[in-house]
C-alpha positions as CSV (number, residue, x, y, z in Angstrom):
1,X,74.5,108.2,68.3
2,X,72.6,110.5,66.0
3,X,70.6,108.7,63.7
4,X,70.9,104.7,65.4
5,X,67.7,105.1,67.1
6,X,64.5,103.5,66.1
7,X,61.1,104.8,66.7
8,X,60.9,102.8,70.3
9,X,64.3,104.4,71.0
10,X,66.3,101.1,70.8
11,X,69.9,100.9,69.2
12,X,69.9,99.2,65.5
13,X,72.8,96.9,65.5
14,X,73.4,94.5,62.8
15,X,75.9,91.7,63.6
16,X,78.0,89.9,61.3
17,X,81.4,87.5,61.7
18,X,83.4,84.9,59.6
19,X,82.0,82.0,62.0
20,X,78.3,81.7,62.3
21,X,78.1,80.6,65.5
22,X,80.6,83.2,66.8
23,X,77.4,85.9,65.2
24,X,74.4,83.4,66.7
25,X,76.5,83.9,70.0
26,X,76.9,88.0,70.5
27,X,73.0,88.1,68.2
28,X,71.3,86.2,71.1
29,X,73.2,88.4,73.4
30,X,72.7,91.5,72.6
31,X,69.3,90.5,71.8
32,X,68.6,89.8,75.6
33,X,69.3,93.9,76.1
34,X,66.3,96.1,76.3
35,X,68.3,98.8,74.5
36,X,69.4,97.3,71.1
37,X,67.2,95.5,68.2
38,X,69.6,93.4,66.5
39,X,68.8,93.5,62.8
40,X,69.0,91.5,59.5
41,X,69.7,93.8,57.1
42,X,72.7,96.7,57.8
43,X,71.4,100.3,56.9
44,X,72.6,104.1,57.4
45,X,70.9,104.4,60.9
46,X,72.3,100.6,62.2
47,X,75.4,100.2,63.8
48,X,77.5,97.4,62.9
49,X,79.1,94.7,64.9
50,X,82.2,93.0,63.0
51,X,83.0,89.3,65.3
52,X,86.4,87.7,64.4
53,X,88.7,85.8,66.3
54,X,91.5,88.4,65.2
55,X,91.7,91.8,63.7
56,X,93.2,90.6,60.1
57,X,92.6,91.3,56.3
58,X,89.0,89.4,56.8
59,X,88.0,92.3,59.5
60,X,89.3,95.3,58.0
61,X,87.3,94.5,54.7
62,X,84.5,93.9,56.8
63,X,84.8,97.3,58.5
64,X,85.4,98.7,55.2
65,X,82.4,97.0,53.1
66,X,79.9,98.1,56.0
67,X,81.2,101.7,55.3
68,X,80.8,101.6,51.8
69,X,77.3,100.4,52.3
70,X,76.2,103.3,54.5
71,X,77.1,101.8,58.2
72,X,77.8,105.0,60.0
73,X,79.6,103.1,63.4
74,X,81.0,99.9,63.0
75,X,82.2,98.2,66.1
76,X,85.1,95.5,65.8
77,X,84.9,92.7,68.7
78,X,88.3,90.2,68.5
79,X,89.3,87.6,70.6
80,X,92.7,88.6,70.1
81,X,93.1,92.0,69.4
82,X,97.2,93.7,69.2
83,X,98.1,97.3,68.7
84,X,98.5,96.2,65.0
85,X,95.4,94.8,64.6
86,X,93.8,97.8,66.4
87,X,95.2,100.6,64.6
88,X,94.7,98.6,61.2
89,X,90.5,98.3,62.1
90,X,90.7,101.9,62.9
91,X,92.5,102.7,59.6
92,X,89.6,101.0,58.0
93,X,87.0,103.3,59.6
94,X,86.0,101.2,62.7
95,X,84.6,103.3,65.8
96,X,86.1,100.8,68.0
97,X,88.0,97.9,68.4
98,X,87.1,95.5,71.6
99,X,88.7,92.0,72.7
């Protein structure tokens, strides 16, 4: 991914969700892997990590918002994630969509 990299090589990944402790959760995660700095603040070279408990209205204007703000990749990560859901979070411009 072209441009995700810092200077120490790691993946930028900024993590956001509708329940704070669902983001605390996957942040301390994917902070304990030695390929990813999660960061604050999302910017054209992070990639973006969208937490919700479905793929719904609240996640496909999340996908949509981190596009208009530059995100290049935006990754969606449901607990419950249907064919709907998925093809509506990849209407919106999500990369992915993972339950």
């Amino acid at each position: 991914m072209a441009g995700a990299a810092l200077a120490d090589g790691r993946i930028a990944a900024f993590v956001t969700a509708g329940e704070p402790l669902a983001r605390s959760a996957l942040a301390a995660q994917l902070r304990g892997r030695h390929d990813l700095a999660v960061v604050e603040d999302p910017r054209e070279e992070h990639v973006a990590v969208v937490v919700e408990d479905s793929v719904d209205e609240r996640a496909t204007t999340a996908v949509r918002a981190l596009l208009d703000r530059g995100v290049p990749h935006v990754l969606v990560v449901a607990t419950s994630a249907d064919e709907a859901g998925g093809l509506a979070a990849i209407g919106a411009g999500a990369s992915a969509v993972v339950r």
